[in-house]
C-alpha positions in Angstrom: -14.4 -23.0 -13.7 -12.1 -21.4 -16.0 -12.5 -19.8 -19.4 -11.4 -17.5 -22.3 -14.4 -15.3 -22.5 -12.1 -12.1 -21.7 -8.8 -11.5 -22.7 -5.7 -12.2 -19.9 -8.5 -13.2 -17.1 -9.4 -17.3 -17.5 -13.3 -16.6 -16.4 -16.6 -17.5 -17.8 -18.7 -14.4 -18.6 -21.7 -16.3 -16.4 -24.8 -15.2 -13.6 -25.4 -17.2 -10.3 -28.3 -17.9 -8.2 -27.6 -19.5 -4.9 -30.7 -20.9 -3.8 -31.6 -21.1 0.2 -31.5 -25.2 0.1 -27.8 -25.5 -1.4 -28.6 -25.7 -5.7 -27.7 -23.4 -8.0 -28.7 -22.2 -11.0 -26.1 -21.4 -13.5 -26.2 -18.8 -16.6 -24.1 -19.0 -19.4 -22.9 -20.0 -22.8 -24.1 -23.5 -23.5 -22.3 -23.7 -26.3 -19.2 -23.0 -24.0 -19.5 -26.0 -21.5 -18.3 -29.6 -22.1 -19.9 -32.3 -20.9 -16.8 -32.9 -18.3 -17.7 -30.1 -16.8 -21.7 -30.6 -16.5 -20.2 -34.0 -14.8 -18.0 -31.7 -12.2 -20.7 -29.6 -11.2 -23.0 -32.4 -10.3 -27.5 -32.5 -9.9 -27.0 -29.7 -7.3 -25.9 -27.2 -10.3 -28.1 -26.4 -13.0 -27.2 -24.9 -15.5 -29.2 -22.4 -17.8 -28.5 -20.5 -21.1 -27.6 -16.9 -20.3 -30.4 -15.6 -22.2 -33.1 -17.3 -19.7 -31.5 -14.9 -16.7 -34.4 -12.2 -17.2 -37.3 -14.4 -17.6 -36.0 -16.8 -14.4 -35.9 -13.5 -12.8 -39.2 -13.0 -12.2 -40.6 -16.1 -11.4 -39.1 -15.1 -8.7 -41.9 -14.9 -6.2 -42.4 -11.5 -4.7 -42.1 -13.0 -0.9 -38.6 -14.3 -2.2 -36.1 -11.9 0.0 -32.8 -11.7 -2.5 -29.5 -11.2 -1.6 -27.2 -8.6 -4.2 -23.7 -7.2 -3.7 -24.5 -3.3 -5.0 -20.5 -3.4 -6.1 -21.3 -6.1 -9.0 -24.6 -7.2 -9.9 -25.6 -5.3 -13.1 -28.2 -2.4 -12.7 -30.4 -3.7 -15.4 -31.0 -7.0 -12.9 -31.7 -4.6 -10.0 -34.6 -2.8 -12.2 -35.9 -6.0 -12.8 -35.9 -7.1 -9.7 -37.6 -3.6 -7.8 -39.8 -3.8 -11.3 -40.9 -7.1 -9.9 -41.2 -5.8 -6.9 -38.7 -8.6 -5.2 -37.1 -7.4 -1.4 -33.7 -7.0 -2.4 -30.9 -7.7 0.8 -28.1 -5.6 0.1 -24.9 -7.3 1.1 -21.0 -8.3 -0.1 -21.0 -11.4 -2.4 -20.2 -14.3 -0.4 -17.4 -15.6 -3.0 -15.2 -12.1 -2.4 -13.9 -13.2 0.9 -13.3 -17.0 -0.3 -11.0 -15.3 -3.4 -9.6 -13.0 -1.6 -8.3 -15.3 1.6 -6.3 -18.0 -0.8 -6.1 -21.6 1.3 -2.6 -22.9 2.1 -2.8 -24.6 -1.8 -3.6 -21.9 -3.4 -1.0 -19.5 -1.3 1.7 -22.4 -2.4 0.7 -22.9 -5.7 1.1 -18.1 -5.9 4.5 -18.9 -4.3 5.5 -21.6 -7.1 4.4 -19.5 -9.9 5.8 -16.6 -9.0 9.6 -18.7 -8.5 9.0 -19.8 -12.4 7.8 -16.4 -13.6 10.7 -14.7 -12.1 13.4 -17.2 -13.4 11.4 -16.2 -16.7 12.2 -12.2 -15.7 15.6 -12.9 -14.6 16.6 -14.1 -18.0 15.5 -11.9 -19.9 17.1 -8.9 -17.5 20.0 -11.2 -18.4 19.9 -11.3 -22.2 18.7 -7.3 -21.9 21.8 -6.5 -20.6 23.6 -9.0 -22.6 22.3 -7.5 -25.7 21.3 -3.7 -25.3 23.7 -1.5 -27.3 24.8 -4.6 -29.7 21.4 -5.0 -31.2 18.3 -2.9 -31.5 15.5 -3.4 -29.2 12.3 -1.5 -28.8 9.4 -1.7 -26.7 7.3 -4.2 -28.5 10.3 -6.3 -29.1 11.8 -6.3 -25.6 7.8 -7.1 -24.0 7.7 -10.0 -27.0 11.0 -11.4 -25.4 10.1 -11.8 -22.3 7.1 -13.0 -23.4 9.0 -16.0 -24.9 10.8 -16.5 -21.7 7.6 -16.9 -19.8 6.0 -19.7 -22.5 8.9 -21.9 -21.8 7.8 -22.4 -18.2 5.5 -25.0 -16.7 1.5 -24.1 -16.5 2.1 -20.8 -18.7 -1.6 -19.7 -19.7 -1.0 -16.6 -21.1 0.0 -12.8 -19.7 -2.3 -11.2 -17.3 -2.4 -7.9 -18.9 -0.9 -6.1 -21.5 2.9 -5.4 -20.8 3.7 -2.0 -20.4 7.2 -1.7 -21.9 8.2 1.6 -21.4 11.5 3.7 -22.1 12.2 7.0 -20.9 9.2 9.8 -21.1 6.7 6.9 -22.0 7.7 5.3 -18.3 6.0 8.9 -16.9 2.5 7.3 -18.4 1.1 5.0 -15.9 -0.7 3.2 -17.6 1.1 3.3 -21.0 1.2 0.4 -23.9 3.2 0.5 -27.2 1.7 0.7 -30.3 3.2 0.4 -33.5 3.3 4.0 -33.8 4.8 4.6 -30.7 7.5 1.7 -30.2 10.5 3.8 -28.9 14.0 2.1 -29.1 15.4 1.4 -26.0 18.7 3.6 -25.2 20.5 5.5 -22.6 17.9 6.1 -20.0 15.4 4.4 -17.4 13.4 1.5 -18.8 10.3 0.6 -16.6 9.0 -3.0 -17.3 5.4 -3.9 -15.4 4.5 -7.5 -16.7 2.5 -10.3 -15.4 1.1 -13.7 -16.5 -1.3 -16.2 -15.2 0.0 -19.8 -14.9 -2.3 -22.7 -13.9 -1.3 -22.4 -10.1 -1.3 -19.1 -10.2 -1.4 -14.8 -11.3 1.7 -12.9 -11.2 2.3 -8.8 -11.3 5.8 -8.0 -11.3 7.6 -4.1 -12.1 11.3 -3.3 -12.4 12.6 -0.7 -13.6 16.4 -0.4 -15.2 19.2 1.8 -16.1 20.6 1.4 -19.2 24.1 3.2 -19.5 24.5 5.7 -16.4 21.6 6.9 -14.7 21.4 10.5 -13.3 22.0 11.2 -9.9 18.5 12.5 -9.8 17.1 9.5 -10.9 19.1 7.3 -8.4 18.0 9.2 -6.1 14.5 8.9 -6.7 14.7 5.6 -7.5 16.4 4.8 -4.0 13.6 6.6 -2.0 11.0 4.5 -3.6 13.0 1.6 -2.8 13.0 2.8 0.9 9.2 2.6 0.2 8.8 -0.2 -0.8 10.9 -2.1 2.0 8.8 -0.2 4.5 5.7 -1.8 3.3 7.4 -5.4 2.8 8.6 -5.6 6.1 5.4 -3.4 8.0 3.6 -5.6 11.0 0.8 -4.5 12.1 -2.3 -5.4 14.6 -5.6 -7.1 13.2 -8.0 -4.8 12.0 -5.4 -3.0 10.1 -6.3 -1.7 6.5 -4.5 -1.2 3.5 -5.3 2.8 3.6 -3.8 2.9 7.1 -0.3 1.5 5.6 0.0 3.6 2.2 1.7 6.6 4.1 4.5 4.2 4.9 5.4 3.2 0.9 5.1 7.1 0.7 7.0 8.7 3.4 10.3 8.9 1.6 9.1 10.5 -1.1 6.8 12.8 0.6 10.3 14.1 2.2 11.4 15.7 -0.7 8.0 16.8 -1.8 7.2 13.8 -3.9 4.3 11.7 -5.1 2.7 9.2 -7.3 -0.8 9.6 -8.4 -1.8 5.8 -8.2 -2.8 3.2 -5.5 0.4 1.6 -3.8 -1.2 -1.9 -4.0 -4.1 -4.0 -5.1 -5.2 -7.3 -4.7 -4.9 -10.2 -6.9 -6.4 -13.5 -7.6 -5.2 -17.3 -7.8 -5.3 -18.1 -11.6 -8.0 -15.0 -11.8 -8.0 -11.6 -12.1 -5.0 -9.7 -12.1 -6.9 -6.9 -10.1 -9.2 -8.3 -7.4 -10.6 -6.8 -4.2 -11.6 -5.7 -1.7 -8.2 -5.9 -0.6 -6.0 -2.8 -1.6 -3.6 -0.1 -0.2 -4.5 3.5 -0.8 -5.0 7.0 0.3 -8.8 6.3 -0.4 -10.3 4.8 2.6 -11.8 1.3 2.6 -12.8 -0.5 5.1 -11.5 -3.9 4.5 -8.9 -5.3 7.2 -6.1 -6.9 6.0 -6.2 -10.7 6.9 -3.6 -13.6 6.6 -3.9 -15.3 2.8 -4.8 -12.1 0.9 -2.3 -11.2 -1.7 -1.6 -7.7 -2.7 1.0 -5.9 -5.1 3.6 -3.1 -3.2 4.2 -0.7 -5.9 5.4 2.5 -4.8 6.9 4.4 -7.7 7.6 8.1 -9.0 7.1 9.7 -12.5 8.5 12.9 -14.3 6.5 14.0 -16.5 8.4 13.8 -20.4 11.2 12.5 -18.5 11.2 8.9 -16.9 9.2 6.7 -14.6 10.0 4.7 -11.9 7.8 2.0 -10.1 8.9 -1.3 -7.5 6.0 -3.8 -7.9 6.5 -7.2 -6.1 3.6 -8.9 -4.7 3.1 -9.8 -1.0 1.2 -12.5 1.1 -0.5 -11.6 4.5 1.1 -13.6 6.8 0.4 -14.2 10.9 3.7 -13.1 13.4 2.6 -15.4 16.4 5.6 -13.8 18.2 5.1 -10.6 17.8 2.1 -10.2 20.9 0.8 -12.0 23.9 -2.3 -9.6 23.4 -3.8 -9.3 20.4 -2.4 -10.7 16.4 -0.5 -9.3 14.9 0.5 -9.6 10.8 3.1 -8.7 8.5 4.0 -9.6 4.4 5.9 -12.4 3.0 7.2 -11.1 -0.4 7.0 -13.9 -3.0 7.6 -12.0 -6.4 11.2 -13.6 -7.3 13.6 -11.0 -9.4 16.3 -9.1 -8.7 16.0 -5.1 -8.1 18.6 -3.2 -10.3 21.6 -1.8 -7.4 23.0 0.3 -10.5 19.8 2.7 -9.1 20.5 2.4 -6.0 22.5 5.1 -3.6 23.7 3.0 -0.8 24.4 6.0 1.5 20.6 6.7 1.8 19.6 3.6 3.2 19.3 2.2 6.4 21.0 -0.4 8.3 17.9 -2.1 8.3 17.2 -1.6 4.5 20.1 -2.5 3.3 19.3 -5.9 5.2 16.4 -6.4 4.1 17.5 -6.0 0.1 20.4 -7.9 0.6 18.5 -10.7 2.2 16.0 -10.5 -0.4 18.5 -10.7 -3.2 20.3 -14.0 -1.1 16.9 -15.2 -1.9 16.7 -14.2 -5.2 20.0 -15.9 -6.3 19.7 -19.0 -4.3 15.9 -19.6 -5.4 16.4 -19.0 -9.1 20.1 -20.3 -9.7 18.7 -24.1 -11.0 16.8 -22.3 -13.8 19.9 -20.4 -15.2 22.8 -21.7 -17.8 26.4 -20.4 -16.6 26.4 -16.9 -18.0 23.1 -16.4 -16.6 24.2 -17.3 -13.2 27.6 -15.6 -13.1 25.1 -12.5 -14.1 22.8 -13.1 -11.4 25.2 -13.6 -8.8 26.5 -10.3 -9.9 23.1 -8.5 -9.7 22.7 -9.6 -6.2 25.7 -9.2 -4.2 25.6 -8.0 -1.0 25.3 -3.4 -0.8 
């Protein structure tokens, strides 16, 4: 089921009982539900006005043992419940693991999505570099944009989250949005652009960040090391068992070289056609103990921000993936990047990569220009083939 009850995430603000024998009782908006939808959910779904929840609650027998993930079920139902003195079984909701392990449709449908929404990105890094210095852009105006890009493609539902459009000092904010009041004009300088949007088959997170004019040789070479961070993570494999807070150091290592950081999570997980943020799944100094398992998706998103000065972050997001040939003795996994859009090489110091790195990118970016070249006109593909030529 899918609604507009919160902005950028297509759920129904609703409760749940599963029942031992199979039914379930449903708790939301009846004024929300159409009578397609009563037809879906068939005679073992009923469905109850949200208002009822409390009063259902305890007729709850006090024999009844009831099962509640601590992580999400509201406090004021967990009063009730000890209030009616119900035996409350503390365990993780059963629907976390079926989100978070997407079937082969739902990993297809991520991988489709995320071709469209970066042809959407790719055009508009196109007509950004087309157009900055011959017309004035700013913030709001560049995120609208791309905005418009996105709409044109099949199954657009709307962004994710709010863009963060972000030029020079206001990149150094994490979290930052534009306002009205402060809508900077983009100029000479690093212009970090974190964007996403939820299509019918799927949810994308996507960051780049750009140079417009000449970037510093401070900042290239900042940007470069968390590039090296974020190939490490793409191309990690690693046993079963593995968790996300056991592979953070890797996105970080370069960085920590030079005694560097970045005060956020390298990677979270996301939803099919859900929520843009969506555990357990994540990779992060804080220690969870949730293995990594094939069909979870997570974002790799190393960056590095100074403060009044510029940000940069490298978000693409990744798919949990078996590697069969990789041990006789126990499975190993690695990541199959499927975010689609080139990484600007005008940030990039060559000299500090790898052998194996600069494979990797210029792999990546084969991919990039080969996958996306049917959605562009002829300047956009003379400009992509440009923006993904071989280091």
């Amino acid at each position: 089921m899918r609604g507009r009850d919160l902005p950028h995430t297509p759920v129904v603000q609703s409760y749940a009982i599963l029942n031992q024998d199979g039914k379930a009782d449903l708790f939301m908006d009846l004024q929300k539900m159409q009578g397609s939808t009563f037809v879906h959910l068939g005679p073992d779904v009923r469905v109850i006005d949200r208002k009822m929840m409390a009063h259902h609650m305890r007729q709850i027998s006090k024999e009844t043992v009831v099962q509640i993930d601590p992580t999400t079920t509201p406090l004021a139902l967990v009063h009730l419940m000890e209030d009616a003195g119900i035996q409350i079984y503390e365990s993780q909701d059963p629907c976390v693991p079926l989100k978070a392990i997407k079937n082969e449709i739902e990993i297809q449908g991520m991988r489709r999505c995320h071709i469209r929404d970066g042809a959407a990105l790719t055009r508009f890094l196109a007509w950004l570099d087309r157009s900055f210095g011959t017309e004035e852009i700013t913030e709001i105006s560049a995120s609208n944009k791309l905005e418009e890009f996105r709409k044109e493609g099949l199954f657009f539902m709307g962004l994710s989250f709010d863009t963060i459009s972000a030029m020079g000092p206001h990149g150094a904010i994490v979290h930052y949005r534009a306002t009205p009041e402060s809508d900077s004009p983009l100029s000479q300088g690093i212009y970090l652009l974190d964007s996403g949007a939820q299509y019918l088959d799927g949810t994308t997170d996507v960051t780049r960040t750009i140079a417009l004019g000449t970037p510093t040789q401070e900042q290239k070479e900042n940007f470069t090391r968390v590039l090296k961070g974020h190939i490490a993570l793409a191309s990690a494999k690693f046993p079963e068992g593995t968790t996300g807070a056991q592979l953070d150091v890797l996105a970080r290592l370069a960085l920590w070289k030079e005694g560097l950081d970045y005060d956020h999570g390298t990677g979270h997980g996301v939803g099919s056609y859900l929520n843009v943020h969506e555990g357990p799944q994540s990779i992060s100094k804080a220690s969870r103990d949730v293995p990594l398992q094939p069909g979870m998706i997570l974002s790799n998103e190393p960056g590095y921000y100074k403060t009044n000065a510029y940000g940069i972050r490298i978000e693409s997001l990744v798919v949990v993936k078996s590697e069969p040939t990789l041990s006789e003795q126990k499975p190993f996994y690695g990541f199959e990047t499927i975010t689609c859009a080139p990484i600007d090489r005008n940030l990039i110091i060559s000299e500090m990569l790898t052998a194996s790195e600069k494979d990797w990118l210029n792999s990546y970016h084969t991919w990039v220009y080969e996958t996306l070249l049917e959605f562009m006109d002829a300047s956009e593909s003379a400009w992509l083939k440009s923006v993904t030529e071989a280091l």
